[in-house]
C-alpha positions in Angstrom: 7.4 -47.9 0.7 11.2 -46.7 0.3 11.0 -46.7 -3.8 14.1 -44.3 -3.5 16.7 -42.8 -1.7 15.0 -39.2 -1.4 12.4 -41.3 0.9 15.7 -42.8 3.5 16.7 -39.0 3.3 13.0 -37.6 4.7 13.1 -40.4 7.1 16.0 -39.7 8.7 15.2 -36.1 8.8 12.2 -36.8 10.3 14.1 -38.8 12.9 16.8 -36.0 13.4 14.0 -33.1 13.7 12.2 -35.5 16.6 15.4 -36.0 18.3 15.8 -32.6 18.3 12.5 -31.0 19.3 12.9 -33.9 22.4 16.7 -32.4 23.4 15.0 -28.6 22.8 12.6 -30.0 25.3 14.5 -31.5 27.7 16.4 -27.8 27.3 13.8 -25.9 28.2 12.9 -28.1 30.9 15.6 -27.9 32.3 16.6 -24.2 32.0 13.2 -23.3 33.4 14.1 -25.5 36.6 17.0 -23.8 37.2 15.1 -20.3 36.7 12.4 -21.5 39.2 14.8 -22.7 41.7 16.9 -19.4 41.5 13.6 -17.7 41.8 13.4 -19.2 45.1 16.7 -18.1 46.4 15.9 -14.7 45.2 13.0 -14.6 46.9 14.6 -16.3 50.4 17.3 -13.4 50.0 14.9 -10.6 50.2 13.1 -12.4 52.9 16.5 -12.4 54.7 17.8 -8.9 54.1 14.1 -7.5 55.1 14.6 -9.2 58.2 18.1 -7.8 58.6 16.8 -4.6 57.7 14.0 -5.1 60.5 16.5 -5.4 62.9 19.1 -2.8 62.2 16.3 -0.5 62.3 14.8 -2.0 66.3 18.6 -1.9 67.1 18.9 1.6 65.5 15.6 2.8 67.6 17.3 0.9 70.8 20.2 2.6 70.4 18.7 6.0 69.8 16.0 5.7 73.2 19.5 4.8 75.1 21.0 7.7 73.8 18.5 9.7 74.7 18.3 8.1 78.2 22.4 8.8 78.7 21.6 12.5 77.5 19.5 13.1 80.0 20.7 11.6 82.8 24.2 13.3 81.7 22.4 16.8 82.2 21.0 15.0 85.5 24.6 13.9 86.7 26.3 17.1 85.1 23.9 19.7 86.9 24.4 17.7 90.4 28.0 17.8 89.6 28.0 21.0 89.0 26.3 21.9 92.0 28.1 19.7 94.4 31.1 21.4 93.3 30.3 25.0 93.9 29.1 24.0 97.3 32.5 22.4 97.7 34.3 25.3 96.5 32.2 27.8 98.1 32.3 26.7 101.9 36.5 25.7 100.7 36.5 29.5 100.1 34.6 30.5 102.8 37.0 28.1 105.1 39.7 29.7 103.1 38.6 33.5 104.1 37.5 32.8 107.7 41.2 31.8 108.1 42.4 34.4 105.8 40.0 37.0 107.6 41.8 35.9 110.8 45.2 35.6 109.5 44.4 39.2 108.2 43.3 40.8 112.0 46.4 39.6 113.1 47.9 41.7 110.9 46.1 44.7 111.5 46.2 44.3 115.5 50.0 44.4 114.9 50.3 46.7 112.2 48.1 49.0 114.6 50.4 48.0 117.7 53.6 48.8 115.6 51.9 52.2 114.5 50.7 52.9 118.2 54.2 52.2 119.5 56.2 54.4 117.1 53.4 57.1 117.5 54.0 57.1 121.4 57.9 57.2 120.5 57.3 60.4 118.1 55.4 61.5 121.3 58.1 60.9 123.6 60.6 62.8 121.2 58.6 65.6 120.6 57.8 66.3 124.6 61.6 66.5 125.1 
């Protein structure tokens, strides 16, 4: 069986290319594990950020129909505003030039009064 020592050396080759296909084994076992697992989390990950994705993009919509809500009730609010106000202003000026329309007769009663009383003085002067 072992007639020499170039049969021990075979042998224990043998032994060492056994032990080593079985660690290259276990290796690759191993090292594909690891590759299946982080596979996985890959995968969970794009399942995650599609969902985040999904709802930015129902929060982005959300936001954009309340936009468009606030717009128009802005040109609602702003066109009532806008309204109420030159009613305001226009019966505050109307107010304003009644009183100003009086405060102007007055004036021109006495301006007249003034011019009729200097005009029956010129009168008086010129009949003497």
């Amino acid at each position: 069986m072992l007639e020499n020592s170039k049969d021990v050396l075979y042998i224990v080759i043998s032994f060492c290319i056994i032990w080593l296909t079985a660690f290259l084994c276990y290796t690759f076992y191993y090292a594909a594990r690891i590759l299946k697992n982080v596979n996985s989390i890959v995968e969970e990950f794009r399942l995650r950020l599609q969902r985040i994705t999904d709802t930015i993009n129902s929060i982005q919509d959300k936001v954009e129909g309340i936009m468009n809500i606030v717009g128009m009730v802005k040109e609602t609010t702003g066109g009532l505003v806008k309204n109420f106000i030159t009613k305001n202003a226009k019966g505050m000026m109307n107010d304003k030039m009644d009183d100003f329309g009086d405060i102007a007769k007055d004036a021109v009663d006495r301006a007249v009064n003034a011019a009729g009383q200097k005009m029956k003085k010129v009168a008086k002067k010129m009949k003497k």
